[in-house]
C-alpha positions in Angstrom: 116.7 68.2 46.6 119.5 66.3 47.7 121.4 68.6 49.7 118.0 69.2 51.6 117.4 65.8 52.2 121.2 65.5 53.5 120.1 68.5 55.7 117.7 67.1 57.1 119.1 63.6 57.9 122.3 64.4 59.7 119.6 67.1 61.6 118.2 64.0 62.5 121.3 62.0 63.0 123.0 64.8 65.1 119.4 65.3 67.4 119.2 61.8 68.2 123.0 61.7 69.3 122.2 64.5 71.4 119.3 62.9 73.0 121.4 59.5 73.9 124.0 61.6 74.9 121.7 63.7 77.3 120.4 60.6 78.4 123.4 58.9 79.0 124.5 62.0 81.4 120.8 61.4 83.1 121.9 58.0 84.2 124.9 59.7 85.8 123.1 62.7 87.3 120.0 61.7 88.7 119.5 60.6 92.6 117.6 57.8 92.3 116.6 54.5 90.1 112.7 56.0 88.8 114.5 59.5 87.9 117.3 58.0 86.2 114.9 55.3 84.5 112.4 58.0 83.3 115.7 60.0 81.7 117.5 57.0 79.9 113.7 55.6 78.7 112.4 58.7 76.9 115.9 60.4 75.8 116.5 56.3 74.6 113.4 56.7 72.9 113.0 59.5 70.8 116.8 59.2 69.9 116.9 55.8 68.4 113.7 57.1 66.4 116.0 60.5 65.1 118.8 58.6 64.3 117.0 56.0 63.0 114.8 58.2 60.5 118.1 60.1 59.7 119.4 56.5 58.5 116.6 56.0 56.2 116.7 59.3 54.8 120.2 58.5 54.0 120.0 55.1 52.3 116.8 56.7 50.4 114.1 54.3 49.2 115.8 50.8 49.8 115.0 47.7 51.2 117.5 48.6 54.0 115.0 51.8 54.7 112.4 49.0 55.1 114.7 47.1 57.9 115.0 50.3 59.6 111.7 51.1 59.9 111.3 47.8 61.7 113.9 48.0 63.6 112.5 51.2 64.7 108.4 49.8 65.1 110.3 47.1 67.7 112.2 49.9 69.8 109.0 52.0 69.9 107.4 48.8 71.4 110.0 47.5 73.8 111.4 50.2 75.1 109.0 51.8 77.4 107.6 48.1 77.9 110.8 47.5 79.5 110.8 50.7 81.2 107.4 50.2 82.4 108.7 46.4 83.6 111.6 47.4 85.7 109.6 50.5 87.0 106.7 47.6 88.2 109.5 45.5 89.6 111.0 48.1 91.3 107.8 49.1 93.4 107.4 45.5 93.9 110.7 45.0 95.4 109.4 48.0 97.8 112.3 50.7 96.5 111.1 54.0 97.5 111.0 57.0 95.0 113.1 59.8 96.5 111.0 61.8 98.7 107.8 59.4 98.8 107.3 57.9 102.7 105.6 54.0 102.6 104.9 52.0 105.7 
């Protein structure tokens, strides 16, 4: 049981790093702010959760698995509030998306 639980948690571990990774090359590759804010906030995302659940599966059922999970509940929360924030003040600050004409 153990072995499959180590499995599974650098799985997890390894996935997440990906996704920041992919992310990460996002921010380098995309032409413009929303495109490069869309890739960093869901890659940003869904990798803090993987190698955040990996984490738990490795420290098992501790109180550090506990501080983990609420470390994750707040990411889930503030990043795409964030996102969403910039994305707002962005428009606001009348920055055009690539390939949408305003007046």
């Amino acid at each position: 049981m153990t072995i499959l639980l180590d499995i599974l948690s650098w799985l997890l571990l390894v996935g997440g790093g990906f996704l920041i990774f992919t992310g990460a090359l996002g921010m380098l590759r995309f032409p413009d702010f929303f495109t490069r804010l869309h890739a960093a906030s869901v890659t940003e995302t869904l990798g803090v959760w993987a190698i955040l659940a990996g984490l738990m599966l490795q420290s098992g059922f501790t109180q550090a698995s506990l501080k983990l999970l609420l470390i994750a509940v707040v990411m889930f929360v503030t990043g795409p509030t964030a996102t969403h924030a910039l994305a707002k003040a962005a428009l606001h600050g009348k920055l055009k998306p690539l390939g949408v004409e305003r007046d």
